[in-house]
CHARMM-style PDB file with segment names, atoms N, HN, CA, C and O in Angstrom:
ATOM      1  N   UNK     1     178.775 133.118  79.981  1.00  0.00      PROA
ATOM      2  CA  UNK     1     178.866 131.676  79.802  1.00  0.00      PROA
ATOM      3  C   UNK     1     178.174 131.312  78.488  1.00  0.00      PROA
ATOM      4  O   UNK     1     177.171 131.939  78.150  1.00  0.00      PROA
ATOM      5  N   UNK     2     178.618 130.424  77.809  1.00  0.00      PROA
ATOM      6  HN  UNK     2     179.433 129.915  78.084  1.00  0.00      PROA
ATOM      7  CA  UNK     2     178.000 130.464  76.752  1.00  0.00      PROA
ATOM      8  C   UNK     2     177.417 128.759  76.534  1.00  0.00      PROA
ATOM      9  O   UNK     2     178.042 127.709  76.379  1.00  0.00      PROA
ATOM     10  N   UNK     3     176.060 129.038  76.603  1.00  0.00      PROA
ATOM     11  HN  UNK     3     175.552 129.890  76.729  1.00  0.00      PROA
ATOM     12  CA  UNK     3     175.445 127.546  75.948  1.00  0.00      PROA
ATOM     13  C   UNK     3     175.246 126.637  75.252  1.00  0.00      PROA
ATOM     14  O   UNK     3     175.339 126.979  74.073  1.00  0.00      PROA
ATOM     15  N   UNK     4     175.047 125.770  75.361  1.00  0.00      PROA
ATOM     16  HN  UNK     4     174.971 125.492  76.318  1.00  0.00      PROA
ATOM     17  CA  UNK     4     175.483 124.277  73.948  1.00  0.00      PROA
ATOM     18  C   UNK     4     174.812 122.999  74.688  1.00  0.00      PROA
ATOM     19  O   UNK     4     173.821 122.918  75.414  1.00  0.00      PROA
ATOM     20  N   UNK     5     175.750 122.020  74.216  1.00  0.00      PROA
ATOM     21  HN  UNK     5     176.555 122.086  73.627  1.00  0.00      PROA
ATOM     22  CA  UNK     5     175.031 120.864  74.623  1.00  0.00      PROA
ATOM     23  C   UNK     5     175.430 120.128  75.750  1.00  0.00      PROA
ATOM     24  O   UNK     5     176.559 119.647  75.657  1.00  0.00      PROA
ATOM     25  N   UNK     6     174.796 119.901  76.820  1.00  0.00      PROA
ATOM     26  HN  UNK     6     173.879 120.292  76.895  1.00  0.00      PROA
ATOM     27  CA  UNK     6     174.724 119.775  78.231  1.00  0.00      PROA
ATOM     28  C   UNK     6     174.933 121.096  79.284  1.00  0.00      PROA
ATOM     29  O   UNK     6     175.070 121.012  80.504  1.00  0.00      PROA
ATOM     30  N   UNK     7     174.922 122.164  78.585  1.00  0.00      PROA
ATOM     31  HN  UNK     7     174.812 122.233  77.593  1.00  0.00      PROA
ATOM     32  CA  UNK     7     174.823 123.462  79.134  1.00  0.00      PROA
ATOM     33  C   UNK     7     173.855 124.933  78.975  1.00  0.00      PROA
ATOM     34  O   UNK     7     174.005 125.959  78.311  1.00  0.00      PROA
ATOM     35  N   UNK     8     172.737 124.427  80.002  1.00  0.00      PROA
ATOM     36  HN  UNK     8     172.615 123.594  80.542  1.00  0.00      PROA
ATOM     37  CA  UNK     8     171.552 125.404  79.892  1.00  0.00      PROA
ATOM     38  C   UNK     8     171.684 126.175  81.282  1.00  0.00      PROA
ATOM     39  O   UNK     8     172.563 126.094  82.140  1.00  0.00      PROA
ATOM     40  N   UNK     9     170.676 126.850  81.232  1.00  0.00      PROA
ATOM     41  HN  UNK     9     169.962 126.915  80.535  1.00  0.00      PROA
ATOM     42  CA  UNK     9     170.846 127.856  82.326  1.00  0.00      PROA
ATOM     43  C   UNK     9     169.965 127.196  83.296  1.00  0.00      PROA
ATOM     44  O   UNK     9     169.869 127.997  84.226  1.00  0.00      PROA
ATOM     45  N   UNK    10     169.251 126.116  83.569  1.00  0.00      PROA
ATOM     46  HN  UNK    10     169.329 125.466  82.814  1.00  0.00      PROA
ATOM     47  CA  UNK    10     169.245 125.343  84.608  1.00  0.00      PROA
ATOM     48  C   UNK    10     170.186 124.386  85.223  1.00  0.00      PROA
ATOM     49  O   UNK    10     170.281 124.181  86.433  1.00  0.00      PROA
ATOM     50  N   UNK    11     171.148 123.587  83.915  1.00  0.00      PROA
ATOM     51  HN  UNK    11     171.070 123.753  82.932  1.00  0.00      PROA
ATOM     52  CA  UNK    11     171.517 122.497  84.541  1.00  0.00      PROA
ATOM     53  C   UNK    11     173.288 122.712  83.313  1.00  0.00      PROA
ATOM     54  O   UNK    11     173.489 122.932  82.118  1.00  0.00      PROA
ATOM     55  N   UNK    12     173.921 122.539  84.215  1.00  0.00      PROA
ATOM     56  HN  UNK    12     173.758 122.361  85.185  1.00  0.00      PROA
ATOM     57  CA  UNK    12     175.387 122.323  83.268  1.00  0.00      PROA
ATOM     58  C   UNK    12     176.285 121.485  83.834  1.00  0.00      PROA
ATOM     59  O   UNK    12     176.653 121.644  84.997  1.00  0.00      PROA
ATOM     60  N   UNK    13     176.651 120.674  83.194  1.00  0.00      PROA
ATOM     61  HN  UNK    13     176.353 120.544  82.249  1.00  0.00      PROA
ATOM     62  CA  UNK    13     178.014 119.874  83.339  1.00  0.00      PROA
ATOM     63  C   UNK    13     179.572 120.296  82.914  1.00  0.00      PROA
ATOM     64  O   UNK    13     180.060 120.844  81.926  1.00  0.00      PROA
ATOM     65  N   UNK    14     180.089 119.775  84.132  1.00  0.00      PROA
ATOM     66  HN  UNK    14     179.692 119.330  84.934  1.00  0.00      PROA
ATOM     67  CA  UNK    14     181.699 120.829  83.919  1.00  0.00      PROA
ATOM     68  C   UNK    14     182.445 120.123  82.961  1.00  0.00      PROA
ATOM     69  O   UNK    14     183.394 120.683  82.414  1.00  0.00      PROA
ATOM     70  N   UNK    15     182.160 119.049  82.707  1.00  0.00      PROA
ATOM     71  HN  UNK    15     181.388 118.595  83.151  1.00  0.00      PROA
ATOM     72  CA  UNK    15     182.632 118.170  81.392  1.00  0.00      PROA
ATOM     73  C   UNK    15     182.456 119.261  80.133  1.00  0.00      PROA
ATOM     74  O   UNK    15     183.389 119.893  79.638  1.00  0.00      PROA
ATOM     75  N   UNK    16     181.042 119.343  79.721  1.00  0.00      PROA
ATOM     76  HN  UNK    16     180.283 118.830  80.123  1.00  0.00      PROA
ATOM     77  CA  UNK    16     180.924 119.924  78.437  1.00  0.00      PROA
ATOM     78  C   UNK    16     181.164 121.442  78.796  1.00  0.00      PROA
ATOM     79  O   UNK    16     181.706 122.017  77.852  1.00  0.00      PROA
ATOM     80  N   UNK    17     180.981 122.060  79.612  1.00  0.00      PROA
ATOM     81  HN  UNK    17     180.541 121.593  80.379  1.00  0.00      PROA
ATOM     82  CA  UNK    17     181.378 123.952  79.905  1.00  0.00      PROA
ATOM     83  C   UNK    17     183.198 123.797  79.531  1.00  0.00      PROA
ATOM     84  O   UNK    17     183.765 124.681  78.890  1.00  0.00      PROA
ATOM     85  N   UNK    18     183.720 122.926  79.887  1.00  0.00      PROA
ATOM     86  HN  UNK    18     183.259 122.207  80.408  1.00  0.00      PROA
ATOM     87  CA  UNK    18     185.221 122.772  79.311  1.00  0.00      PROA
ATOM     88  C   UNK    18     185.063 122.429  77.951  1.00  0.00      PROA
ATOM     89  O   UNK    18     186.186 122.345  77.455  1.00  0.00      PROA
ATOM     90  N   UNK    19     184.380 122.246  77.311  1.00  0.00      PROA
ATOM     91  HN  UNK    19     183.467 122.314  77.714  1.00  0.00      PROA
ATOM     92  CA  UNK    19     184.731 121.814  76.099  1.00  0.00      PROA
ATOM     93  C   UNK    19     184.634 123.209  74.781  1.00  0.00      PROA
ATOM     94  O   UNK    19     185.110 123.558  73.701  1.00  0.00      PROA
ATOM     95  N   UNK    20     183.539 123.650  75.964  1.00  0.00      PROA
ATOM     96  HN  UNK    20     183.152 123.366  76.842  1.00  0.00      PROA
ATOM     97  CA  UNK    20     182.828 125.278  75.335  1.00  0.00      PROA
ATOM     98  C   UNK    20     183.780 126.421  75.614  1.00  0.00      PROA
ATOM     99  O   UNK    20     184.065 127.441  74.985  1.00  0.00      PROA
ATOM    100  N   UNK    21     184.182 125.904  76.783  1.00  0.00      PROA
ATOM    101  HN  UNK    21     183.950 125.076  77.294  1.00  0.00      PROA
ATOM    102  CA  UNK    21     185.459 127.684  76.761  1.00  0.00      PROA
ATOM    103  C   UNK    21     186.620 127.343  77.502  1.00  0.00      PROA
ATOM    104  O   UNK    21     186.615 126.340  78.216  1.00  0.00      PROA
ATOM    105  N   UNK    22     187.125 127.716  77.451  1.00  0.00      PROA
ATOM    106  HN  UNK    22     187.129 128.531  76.871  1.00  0.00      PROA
ATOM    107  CA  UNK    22     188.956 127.744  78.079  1.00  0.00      PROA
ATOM    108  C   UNK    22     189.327 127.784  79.081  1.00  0.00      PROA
ATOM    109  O   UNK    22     190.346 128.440  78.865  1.00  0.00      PROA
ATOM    110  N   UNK    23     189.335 127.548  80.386  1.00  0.00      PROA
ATOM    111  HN  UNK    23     188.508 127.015  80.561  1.00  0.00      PROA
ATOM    112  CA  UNK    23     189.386 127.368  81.253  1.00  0.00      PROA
ATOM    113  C   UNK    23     191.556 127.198  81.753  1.00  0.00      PROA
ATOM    114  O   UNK    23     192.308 126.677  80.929  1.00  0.00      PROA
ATOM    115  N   UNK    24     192.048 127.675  82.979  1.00  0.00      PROA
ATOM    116  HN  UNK    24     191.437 128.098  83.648  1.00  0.00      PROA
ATOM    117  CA  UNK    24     193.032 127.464  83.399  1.00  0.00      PROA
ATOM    118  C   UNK    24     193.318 126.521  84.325  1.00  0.00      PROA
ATOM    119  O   UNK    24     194.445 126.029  84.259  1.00  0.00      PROA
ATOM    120  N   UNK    25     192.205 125.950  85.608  1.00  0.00      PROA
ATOM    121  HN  UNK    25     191.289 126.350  85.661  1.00  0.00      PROA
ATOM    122  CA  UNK    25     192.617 125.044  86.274  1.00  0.00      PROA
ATOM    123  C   UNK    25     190.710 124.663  85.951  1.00  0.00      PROA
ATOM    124  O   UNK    25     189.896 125.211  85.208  1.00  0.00      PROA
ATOM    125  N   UNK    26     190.610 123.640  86.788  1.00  0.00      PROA
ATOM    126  HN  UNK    26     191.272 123.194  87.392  1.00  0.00      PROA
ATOM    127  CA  UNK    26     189.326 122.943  87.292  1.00  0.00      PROA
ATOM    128  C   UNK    26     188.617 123.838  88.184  1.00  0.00      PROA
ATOM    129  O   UNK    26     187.398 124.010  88.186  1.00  0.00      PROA
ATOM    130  N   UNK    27     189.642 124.515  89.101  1.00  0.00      PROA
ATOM    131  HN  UNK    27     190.632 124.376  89.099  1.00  0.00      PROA
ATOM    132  CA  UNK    27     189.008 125.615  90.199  1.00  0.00      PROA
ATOM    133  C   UNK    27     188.314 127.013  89.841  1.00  0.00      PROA
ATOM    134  O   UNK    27     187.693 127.906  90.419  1.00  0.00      PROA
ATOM    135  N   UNK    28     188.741 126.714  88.645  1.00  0.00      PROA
ATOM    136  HN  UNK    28     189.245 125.988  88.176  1.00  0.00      PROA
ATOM    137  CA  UNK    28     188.253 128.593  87.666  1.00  0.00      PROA
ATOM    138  C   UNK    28     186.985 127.981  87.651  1.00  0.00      PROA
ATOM    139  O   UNK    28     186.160 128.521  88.389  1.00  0.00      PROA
ATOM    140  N   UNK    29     186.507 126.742  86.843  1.00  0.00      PROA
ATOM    141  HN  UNK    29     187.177 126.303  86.244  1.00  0.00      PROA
ATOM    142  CA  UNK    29     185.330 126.130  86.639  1.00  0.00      PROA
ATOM    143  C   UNK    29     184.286 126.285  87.904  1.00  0.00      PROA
ATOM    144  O   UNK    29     183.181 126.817  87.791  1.00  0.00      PROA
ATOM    145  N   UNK    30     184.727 125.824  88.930  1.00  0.00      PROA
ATOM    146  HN  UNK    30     185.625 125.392  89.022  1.00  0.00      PROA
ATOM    147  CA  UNK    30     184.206 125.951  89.692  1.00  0.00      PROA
ATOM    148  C   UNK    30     183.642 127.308  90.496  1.00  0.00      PROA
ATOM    149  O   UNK    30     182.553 127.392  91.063  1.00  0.00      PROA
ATOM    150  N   UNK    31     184.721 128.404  90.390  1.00  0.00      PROA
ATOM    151  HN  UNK    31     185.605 128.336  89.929  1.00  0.00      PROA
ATOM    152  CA  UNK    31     184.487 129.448  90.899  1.00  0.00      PROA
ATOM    153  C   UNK    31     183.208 130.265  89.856  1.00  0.00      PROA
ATOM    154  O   UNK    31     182.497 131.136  90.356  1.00  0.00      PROA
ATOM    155  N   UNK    32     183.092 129.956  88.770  1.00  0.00      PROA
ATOM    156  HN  UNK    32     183.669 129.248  88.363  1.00  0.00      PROA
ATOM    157  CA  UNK    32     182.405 130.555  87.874  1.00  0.00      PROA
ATOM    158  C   UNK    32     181.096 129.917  87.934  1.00  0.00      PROA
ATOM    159  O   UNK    32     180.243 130.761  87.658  1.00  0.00      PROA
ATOM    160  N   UNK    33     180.410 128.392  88.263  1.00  0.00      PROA
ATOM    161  HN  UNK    33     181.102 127.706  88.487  1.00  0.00      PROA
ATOM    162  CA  UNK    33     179.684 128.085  88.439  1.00  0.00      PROA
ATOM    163  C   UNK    33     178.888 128.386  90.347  1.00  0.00      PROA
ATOM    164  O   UNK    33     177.681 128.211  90.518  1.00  0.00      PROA
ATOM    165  N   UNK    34     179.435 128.645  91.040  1.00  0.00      PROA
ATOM    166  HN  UNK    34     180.415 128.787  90.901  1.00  0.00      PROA
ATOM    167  CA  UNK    34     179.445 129.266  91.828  1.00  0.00      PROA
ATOM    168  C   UNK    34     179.110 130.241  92.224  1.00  0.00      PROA
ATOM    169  O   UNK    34     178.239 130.454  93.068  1.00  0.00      PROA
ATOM    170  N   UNK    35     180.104 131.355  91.370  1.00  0.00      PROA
ATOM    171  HN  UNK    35     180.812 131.181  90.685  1.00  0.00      PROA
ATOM    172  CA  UNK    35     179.478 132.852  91.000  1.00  0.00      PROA
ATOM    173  C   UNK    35     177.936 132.903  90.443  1.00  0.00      PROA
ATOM    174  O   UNK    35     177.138 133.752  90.841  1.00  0.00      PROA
ATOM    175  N   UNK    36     177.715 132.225  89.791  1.00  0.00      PROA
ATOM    176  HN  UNK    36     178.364 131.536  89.467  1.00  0.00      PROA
ATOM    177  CA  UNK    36     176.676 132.202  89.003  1.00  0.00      PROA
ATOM    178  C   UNK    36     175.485 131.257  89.266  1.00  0.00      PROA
ATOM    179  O   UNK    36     174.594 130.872  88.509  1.00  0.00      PROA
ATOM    180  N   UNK    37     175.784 130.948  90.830  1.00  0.00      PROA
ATOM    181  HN  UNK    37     176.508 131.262  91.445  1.00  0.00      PROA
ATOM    182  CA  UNK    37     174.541 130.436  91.639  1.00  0.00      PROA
ATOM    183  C   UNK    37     174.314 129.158  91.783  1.00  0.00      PROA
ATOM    184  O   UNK    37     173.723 128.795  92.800  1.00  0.00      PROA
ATOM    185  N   UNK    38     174.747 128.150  90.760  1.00  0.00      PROA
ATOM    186  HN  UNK    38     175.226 128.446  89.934  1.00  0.00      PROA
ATOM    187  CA  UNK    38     174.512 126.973  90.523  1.00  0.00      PROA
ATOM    188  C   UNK    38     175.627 126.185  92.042  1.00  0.00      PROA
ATOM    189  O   UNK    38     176.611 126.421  92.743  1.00  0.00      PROA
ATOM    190  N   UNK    39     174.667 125.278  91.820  1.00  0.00      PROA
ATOM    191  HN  UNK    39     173.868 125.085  91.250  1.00  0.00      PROA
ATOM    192  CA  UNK    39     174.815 124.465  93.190  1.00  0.00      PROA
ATOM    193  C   UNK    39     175.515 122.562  92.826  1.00  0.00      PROA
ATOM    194  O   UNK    39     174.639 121.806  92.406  1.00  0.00      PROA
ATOM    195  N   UNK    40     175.890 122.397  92.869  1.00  0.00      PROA
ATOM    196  HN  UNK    40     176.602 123.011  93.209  1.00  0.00      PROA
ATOM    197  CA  UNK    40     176.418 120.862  92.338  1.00  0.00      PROA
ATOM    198  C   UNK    40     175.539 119.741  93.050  1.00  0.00      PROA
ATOM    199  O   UNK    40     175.218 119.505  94.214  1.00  0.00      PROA
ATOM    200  N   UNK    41     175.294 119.146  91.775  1.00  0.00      PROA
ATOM    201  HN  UNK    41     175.555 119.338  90.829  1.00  0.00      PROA
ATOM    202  CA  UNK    41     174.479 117.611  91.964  1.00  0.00      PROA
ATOM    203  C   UNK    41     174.997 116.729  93.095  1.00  0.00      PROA
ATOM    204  O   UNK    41     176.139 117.115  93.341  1.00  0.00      PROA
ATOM    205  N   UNK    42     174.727 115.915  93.732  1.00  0.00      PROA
ATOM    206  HN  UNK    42     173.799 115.601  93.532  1.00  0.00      PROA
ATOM    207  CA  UNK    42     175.775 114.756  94.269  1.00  0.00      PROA
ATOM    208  C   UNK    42     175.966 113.596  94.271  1.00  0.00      PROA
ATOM    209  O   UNK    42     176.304 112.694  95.037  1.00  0.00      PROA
ATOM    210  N   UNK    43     175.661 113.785  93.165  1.00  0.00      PROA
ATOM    211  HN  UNK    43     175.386 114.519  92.544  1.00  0.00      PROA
ATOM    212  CA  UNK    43     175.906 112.380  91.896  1.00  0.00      PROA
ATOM    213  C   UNK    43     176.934 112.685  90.666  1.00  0.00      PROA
ATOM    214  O   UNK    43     177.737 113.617  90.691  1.00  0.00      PROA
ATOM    215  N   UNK    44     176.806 111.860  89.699  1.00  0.00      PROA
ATOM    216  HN  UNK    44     176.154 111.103  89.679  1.00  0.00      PROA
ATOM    217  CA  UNK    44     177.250 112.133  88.969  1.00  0.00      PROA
ATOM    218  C   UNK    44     176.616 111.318  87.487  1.00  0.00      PROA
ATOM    219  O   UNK    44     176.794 110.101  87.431  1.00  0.00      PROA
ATOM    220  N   UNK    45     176.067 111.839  86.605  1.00  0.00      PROA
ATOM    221  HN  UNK    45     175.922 112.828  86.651  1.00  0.00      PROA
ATOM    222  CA  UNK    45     175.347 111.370  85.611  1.00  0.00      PROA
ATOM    223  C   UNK    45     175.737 110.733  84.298  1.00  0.00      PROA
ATOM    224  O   UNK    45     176.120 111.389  83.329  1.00  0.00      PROA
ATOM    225  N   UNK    46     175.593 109.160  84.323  1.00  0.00      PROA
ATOM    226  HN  UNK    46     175.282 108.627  85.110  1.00  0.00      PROA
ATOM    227  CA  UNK    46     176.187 109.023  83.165  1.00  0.00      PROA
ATOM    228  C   UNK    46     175.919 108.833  81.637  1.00  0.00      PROA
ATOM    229  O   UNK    46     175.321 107.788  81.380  1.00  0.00      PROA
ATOM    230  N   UNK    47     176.203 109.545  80.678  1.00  0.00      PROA
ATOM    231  HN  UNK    47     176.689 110.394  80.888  1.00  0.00      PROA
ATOM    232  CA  UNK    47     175.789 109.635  79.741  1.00  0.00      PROA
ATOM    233  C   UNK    47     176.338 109.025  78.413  1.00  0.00      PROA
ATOM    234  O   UNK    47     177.506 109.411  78.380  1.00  0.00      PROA
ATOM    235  N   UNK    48     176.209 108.619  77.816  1.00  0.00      PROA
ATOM    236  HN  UNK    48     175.260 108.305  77.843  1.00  0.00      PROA
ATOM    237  CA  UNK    48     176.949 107.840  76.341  1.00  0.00      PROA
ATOM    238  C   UNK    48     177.917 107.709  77.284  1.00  0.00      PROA
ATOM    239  O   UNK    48     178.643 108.702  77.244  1.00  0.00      PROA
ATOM    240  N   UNK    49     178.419 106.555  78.517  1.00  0.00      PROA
ATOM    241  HN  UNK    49     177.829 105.749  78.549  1.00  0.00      PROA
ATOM    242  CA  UNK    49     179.225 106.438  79.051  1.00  0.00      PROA
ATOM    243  C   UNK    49     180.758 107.041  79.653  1.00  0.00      PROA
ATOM    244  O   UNK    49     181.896 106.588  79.778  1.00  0.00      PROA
ATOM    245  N   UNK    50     179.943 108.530  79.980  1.00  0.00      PROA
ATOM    246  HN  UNK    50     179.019 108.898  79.878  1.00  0.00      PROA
ATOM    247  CA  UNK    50     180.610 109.384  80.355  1.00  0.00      PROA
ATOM    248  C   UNK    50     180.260 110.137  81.425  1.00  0.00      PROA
ATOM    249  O   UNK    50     179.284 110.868  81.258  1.00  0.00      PROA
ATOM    250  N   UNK    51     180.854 110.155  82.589  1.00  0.00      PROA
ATOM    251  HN  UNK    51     181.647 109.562  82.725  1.00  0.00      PROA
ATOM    252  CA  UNK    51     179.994 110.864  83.293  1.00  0.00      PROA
ATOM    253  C   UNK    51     180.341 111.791  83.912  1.00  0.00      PROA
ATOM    254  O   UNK    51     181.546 111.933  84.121  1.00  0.00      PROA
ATOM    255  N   UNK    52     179.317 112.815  84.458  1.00  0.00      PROA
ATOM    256  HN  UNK    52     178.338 112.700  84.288  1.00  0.00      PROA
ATOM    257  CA  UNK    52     179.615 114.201  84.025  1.00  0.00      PROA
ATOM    258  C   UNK    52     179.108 114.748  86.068  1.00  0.00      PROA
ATOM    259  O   UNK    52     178.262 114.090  86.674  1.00  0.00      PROA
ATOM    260  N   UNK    53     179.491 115.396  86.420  1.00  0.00      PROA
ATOM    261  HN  UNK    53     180.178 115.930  85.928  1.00  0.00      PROA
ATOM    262  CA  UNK    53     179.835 116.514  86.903  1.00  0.00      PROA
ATOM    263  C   UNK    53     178.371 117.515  87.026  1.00  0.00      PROA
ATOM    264  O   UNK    53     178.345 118.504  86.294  1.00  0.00      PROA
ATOM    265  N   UNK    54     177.516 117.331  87.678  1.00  0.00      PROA
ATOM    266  HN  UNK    54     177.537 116.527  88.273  1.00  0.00      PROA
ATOM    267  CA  UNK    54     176.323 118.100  87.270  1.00  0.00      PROA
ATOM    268  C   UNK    54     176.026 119.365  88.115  1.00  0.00      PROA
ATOM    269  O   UNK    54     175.739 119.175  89.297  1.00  0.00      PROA
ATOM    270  N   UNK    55     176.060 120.577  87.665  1.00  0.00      PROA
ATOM    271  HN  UNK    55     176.293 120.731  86.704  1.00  0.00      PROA
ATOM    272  CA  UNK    55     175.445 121.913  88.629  1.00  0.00      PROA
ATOM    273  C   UNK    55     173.859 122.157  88.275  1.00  0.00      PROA
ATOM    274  O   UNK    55     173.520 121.824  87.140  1.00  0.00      PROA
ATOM    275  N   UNK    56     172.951 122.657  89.061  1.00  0.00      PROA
ATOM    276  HN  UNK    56     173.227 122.928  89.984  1.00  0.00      PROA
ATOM    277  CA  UNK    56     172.076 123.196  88.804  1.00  0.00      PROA
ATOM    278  C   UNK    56     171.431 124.355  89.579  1.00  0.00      PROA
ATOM    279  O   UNK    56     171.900 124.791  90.631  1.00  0.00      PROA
ATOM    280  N   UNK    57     170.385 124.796  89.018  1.00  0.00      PROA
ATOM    281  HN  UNK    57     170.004 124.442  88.164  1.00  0.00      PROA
ATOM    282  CA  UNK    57     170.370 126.869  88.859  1.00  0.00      PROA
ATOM    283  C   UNK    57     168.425 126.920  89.176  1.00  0.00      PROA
ATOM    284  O   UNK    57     167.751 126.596  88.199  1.00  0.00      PROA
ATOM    285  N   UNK    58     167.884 127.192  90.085  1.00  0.00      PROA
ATOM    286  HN  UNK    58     168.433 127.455  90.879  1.00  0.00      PROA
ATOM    287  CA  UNK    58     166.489 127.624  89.877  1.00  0.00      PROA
ATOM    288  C   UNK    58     165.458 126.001  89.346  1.00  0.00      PROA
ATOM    289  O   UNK    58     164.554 125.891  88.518  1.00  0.00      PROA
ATOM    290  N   UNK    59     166.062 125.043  90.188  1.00  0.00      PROA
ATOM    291  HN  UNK    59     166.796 125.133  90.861  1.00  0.00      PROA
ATOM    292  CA  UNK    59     165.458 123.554  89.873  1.00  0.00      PROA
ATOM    293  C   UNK    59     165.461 122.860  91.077  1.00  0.00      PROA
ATOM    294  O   UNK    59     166.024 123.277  92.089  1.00  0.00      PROA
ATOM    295  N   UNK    60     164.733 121.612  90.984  1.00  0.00      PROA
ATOM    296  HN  UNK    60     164.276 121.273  90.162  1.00  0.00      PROA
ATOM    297  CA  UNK    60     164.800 120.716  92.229  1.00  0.00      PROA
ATOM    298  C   UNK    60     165.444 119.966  91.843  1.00  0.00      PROA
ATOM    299  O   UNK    60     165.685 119.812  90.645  1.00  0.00      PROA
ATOM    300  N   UNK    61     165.991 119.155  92.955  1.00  0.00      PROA
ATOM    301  HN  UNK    61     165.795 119.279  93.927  1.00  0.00      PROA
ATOM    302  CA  UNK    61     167.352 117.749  92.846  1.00  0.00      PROA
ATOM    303  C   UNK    61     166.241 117.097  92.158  1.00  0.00      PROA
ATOM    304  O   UNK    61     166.805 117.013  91.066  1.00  0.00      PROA
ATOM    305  N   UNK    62     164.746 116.410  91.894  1.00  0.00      PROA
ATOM    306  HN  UNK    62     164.288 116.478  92.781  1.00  0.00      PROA
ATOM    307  CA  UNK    62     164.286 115.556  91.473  1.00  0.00      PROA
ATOM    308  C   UNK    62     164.672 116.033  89.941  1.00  0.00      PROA
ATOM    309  O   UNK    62     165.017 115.065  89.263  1.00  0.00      PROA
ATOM    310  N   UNK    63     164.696 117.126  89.320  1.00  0.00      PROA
ATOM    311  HN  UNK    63     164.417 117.912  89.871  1.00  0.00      PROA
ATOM    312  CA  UNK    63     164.332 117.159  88.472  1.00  0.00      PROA
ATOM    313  C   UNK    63     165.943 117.365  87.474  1.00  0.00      PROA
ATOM    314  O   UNK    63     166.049 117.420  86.249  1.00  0.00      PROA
ATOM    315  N   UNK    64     166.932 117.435  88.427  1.00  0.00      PROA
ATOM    316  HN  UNK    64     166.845 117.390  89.422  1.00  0.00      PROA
ATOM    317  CA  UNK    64     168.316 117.633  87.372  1.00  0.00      PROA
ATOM    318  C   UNK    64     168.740 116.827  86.567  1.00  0.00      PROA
ATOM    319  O   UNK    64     169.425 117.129  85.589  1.00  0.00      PROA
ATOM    320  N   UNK    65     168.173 115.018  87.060  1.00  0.00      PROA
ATOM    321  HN  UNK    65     167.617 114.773  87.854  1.00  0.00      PROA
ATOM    322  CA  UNK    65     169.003 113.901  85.561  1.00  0.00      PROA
ATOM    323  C   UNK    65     167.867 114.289  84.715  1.00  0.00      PROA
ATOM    324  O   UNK    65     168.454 114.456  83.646  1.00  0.00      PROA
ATOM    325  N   UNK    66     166.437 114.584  84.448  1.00  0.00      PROA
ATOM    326  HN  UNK    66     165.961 114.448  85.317  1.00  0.00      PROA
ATOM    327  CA  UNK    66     165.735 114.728  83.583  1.00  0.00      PROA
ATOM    328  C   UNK    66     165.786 115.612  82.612  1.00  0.00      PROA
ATOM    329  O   UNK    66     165.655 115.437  81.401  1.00  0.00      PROA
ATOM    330  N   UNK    67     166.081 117.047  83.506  1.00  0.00      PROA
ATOM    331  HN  UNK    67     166.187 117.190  84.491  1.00  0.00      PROA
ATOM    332  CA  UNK    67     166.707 118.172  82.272  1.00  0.00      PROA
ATOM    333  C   UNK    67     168.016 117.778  81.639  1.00  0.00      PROA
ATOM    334  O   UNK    67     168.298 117.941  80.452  1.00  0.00      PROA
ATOM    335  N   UNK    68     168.873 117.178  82.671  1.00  0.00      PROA
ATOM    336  HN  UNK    68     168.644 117.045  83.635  1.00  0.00      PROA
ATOM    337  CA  UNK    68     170.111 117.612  82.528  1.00  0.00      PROA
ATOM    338  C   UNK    68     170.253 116.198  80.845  1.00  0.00      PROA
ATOM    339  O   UNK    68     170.935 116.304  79.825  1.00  0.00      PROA
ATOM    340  N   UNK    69     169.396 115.187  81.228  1.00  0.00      PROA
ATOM    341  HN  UNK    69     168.842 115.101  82.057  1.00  0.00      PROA
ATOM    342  CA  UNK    69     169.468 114.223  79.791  1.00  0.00      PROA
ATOM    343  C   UNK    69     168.898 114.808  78.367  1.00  0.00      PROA
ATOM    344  O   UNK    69     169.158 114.605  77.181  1.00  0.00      PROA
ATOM    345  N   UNK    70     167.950 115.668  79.127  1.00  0.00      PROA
ATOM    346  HN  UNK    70     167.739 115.832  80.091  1.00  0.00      PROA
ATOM    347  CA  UNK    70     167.600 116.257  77.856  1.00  0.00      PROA
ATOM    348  C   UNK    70     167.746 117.421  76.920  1.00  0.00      PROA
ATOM    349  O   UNK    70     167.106 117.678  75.899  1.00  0.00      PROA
ATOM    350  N   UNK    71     168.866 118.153  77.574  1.00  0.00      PROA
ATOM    351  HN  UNK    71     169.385 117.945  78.403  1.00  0.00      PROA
ATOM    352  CA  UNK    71     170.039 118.947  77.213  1.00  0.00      PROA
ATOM    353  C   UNK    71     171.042 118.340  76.321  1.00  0.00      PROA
ATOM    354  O   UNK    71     171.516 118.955  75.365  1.00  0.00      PROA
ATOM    355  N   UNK    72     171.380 117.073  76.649  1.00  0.00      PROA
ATOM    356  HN  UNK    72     170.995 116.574  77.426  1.00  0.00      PROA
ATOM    357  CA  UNK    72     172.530 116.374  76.050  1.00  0.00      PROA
ATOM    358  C   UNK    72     172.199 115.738  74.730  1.00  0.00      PROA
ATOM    359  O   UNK    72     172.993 115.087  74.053  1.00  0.00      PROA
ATOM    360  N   UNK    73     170.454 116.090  74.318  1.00  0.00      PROA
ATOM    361  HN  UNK    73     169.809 116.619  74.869  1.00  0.00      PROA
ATOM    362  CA  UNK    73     169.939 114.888  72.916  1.00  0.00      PROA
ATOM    363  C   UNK    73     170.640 116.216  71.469  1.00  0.00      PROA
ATOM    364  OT1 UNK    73     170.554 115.929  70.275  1.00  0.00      PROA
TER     365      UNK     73
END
């Protein structure tokens, strides 16, 4: 998986992981975040009025809009 902006190895949004690699359906996305442990927010975070789709990896729910905003600066 490769990292950028809104995509760390705590916290990633399936918004920007599509923007980073190629993907065939929405369900590949998912199966790969999955594979790879991350657990989905159940919210959804909005950012420069966009909102995103949030997984996170080795964190607490308190703490995913805090990383996950400060991934996106």
């Amino acid at each position: 998986m490769i990292f950028g902006r809104g995509v760390t190895p705590k916290v990633v949004s399936s918004r920007q992981l599509k923007l980073l690699e190629s993907f065939d359906s929405n369900g590949d996305v998912t199966k790969l975040l999955r594979n790879n442990g991350y657990v989905k927010y159940d919210k959804k975070i909005n950012v420069e009025n966009l909102h995103h789709n949030v997984w996170y990896k080795n964190c607490g729910k308190a703490q995913v809009n805090k990383l996950f905003r400060a991934s996106m600066v």
